[in-house]
C-alpha positions in Angstrom: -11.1 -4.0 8.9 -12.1 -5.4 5.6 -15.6 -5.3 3.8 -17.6 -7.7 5.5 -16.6 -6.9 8.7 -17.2 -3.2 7.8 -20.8 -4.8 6.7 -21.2 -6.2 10.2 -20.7 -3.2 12.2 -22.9 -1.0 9.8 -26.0 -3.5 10.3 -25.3 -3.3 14.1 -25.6 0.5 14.3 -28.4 1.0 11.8 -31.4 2.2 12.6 -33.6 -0.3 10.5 -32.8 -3.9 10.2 -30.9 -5.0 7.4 -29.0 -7.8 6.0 -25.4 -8.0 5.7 -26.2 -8.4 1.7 -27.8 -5.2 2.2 -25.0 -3.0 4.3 -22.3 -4.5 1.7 -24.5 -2.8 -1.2 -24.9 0.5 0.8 -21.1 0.7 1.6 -20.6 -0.2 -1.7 -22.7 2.6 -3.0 -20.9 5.5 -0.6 -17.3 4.4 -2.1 -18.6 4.3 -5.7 -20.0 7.8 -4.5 -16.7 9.1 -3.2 -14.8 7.6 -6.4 -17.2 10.2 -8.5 -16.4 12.5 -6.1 -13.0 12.7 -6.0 -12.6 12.2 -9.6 -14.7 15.3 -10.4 -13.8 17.4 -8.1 -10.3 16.0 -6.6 -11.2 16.1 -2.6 -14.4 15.1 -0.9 -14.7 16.3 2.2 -16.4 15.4 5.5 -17.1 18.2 7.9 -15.4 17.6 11.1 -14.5 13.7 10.0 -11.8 14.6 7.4 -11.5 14.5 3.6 -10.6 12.3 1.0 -7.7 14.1 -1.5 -5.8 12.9 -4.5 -2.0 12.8 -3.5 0.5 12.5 -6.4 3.3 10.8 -5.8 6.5 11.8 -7.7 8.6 9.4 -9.6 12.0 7.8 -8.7 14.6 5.3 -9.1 15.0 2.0 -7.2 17.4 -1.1 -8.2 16.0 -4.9 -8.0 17.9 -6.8 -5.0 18.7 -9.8 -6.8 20.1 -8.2 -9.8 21.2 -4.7 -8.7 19.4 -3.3 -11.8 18.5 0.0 -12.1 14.7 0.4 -12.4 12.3 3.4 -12.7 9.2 3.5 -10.9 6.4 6.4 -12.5 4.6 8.7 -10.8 1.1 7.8 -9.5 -2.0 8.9 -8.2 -3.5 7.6 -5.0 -6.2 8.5 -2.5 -5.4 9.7 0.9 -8.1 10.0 4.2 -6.9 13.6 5.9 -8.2 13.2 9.3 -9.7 16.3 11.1 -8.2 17.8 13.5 -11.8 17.8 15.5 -11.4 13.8 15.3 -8.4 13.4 17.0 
């Protein structure tokens, strides 16, 4: 599901009637909002939905197909949704 599709389905089940211009802005609000969140605090949780946590991948070696070179990739940090156990 990508943004505007996201946008769709928000202005569907909201209570008030809005414009898709409208739902984009809102959903773009709540993820600026969980960035924050996340960055301040590193999870943001959602009680009985799940939480958003920082996961930190470690670092390690990989070689290029073409030229069988030896290549390192560095560790990174990415965001991972941890679905409750009450969702599934």
């Amino acid at each position: 599901m990508n943004k505007k599709e996201m946008a769709k389905l928000y202005q569907k089940m909201s209570s008030k009637k809005i414009s898709i211009m409208e739902a984009e802005e809102e959903i773009r609000e709540f993820l600026e909002t969980v960035k924050e969140g996340i960055a301040l605090d590193g999870e943001v949780k959602f009680p009985k939905r799940g939480i958003f946590e920082i996961l930190t991948r470690k670092s390690r070696t990989v070689s290029n197909p073409v030229t069988r070179e030896q290549m390192a990739i560095y560790p990174k940090k990415t965001v991972r949704f941890r679905v409750s156990k009450k969702m599934k």
